[in-house]
N, C-alpha and C positions, 0 to 999 in steps of 0.2 A: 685815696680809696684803698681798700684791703685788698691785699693779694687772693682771699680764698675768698670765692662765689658764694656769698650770703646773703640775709638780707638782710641786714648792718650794710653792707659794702652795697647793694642797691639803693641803700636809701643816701648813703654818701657819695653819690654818683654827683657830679656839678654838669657835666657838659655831655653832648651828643657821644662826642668821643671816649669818655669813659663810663658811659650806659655801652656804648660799642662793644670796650674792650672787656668789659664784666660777662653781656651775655654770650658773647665768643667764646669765652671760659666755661660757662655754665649751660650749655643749650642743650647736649646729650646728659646731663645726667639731673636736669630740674627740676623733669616731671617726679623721677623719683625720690631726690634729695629734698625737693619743698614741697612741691602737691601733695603729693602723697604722703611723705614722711610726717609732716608736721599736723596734717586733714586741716590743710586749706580749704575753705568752706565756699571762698566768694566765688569761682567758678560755677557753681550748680546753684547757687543760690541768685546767682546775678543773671544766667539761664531760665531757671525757673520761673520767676518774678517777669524775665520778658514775656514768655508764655502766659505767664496770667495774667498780665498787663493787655495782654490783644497783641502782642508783636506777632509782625507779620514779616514776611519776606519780600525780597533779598534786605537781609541785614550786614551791616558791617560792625565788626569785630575789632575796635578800637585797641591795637598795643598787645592784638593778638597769641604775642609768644610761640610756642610750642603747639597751641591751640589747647589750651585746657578748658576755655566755654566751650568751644565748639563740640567738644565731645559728647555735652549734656544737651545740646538742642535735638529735638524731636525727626524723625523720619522724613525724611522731603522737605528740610527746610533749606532755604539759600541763603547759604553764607559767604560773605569776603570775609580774608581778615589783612590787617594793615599792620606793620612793625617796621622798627627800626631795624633791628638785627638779621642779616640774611644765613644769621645760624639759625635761632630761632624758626626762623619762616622754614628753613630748610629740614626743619624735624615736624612742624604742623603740614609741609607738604605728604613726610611720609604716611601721617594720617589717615590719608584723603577723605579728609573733613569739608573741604570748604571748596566751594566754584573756583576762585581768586584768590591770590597771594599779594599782595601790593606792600614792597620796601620802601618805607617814608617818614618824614622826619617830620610831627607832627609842631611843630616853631617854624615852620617852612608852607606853603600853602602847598593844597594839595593837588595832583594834577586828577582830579575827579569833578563830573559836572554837578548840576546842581539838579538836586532833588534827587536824587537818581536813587536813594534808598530808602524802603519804608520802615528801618528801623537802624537802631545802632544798641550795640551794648559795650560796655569797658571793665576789666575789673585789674586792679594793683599798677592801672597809667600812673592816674590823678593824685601826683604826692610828693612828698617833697623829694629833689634830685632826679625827677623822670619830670613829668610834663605840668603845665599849669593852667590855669584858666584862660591863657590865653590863645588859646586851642581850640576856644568852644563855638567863636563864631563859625570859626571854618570849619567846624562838624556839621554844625547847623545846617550851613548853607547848599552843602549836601543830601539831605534830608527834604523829605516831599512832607507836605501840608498833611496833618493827623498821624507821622511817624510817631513811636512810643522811641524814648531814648531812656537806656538805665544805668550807671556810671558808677564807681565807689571813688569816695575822696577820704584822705585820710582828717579822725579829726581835727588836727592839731593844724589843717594846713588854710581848713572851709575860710576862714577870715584871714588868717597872716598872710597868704598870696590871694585873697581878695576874690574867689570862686563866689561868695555870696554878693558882691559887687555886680560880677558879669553875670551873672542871674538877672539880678533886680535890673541890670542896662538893657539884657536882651529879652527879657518881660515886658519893659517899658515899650519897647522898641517892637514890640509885638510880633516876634517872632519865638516864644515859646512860649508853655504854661508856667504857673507857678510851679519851681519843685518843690514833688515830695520827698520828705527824710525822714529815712527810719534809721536807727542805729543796731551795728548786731554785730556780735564774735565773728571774729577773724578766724578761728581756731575750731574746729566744732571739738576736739580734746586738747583741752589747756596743758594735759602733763606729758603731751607731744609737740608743743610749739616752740619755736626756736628759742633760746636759751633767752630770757628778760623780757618776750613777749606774749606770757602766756596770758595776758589778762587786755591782749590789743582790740583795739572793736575800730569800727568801720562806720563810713557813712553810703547807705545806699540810697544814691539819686535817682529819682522816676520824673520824667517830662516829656512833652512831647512839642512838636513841634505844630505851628500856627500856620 
């Protein structure tokens, strides 16, 4: 992993403990070093889309961070948000964005009941060196019947760690819709995105829950 807080060095994360130690480095200065510096896009886009989708509340905020969705959701909405890192949480608490802070390690089950939320949103989990599809039943199964849930996966990762597999098993299995996928810029200005990723796109996932 790279010694300076990039995102090179978040995508070369292997293990809990070096997602750990990367965002303990990076959690006071992210919003302004990546959000904003680079006009990371998927936060207000991954926002917005659950608002038009019908998202309702209390939603959970999957890999949370800083809280950079949280900021774009609407007046009186109820947010949790969930994360690894107790830096991170600890800069979205000074927010006060969100009802709940929950520290957790999404390869681990969650201690949350089920159904308990009528939405979920995620954006920059789903990728390679942070989480995988194997994560999705135990989103799911917290989630109530008609939740809207809306995700970004990177594209390079949809098939090689098999996201489009646990779709089509948990579709079968009748506990979600088909998703949808649109693809969109990661960057809303390309000649401010981090150095080799000025031309990166995204996959946003919309689904709900059965």
């Amino acid at each position: 992993m790279a010694d300076e807080p990039n995102l090179d060095a978040a995508y070369a994360v292997q293990t809990p403990e070096d997602n750990l130690k990367l965002y303990e480095k990076w959690a006071e200065t992210y919003d302004a070093d990546f959000v904003q510096a680079t006009t990371y896009r998927f936060p207000k886009l991954v926002t917005q889309s659950y608002v038009d989708a019908g998202g309702r509340s209390p939603c959970l905020d999957v890999g949370c961070g800083t809280g950079a969705l949280g900021e774009h959701f609407p007046e009186g909405a109820v947010v949790d948000g969930l994360d690894l890192s107790p830096e991170m949480l600890a800069v979205a608490h000074r927010k006060k964005l969100y009802r709940n802070l929950i520290e957790a390690d999404l390869k681990e089950p969650l201690d949350l009941g089920d159904e308990t939320y009528s939405g979920l949103v995620s954006s920059g989990t789903f990728t390679h060196g942070h989480v995988g599809p194997e994560a999705l039943p135990e989103l799911v199964r917290v989630l109530a019947p008609g939740a809207v849930a809306i995700i970004t996966v990177r594209p390079e990762v949809w098939v090689d760690l098999g996201f489009d597999q646990t779709f089509e098993a948990l579709q079968a299995n009748g506990y979600v819709s088909a998703p949808e996928i649109s693809e969109e810029r990661v960057y809303a200005d390309s000649t401010r995105a981090p150095e080799g990723h000025d031309e990166d796109v995204g996959l946003i996932v919309t689904f709900r829950r059965l």
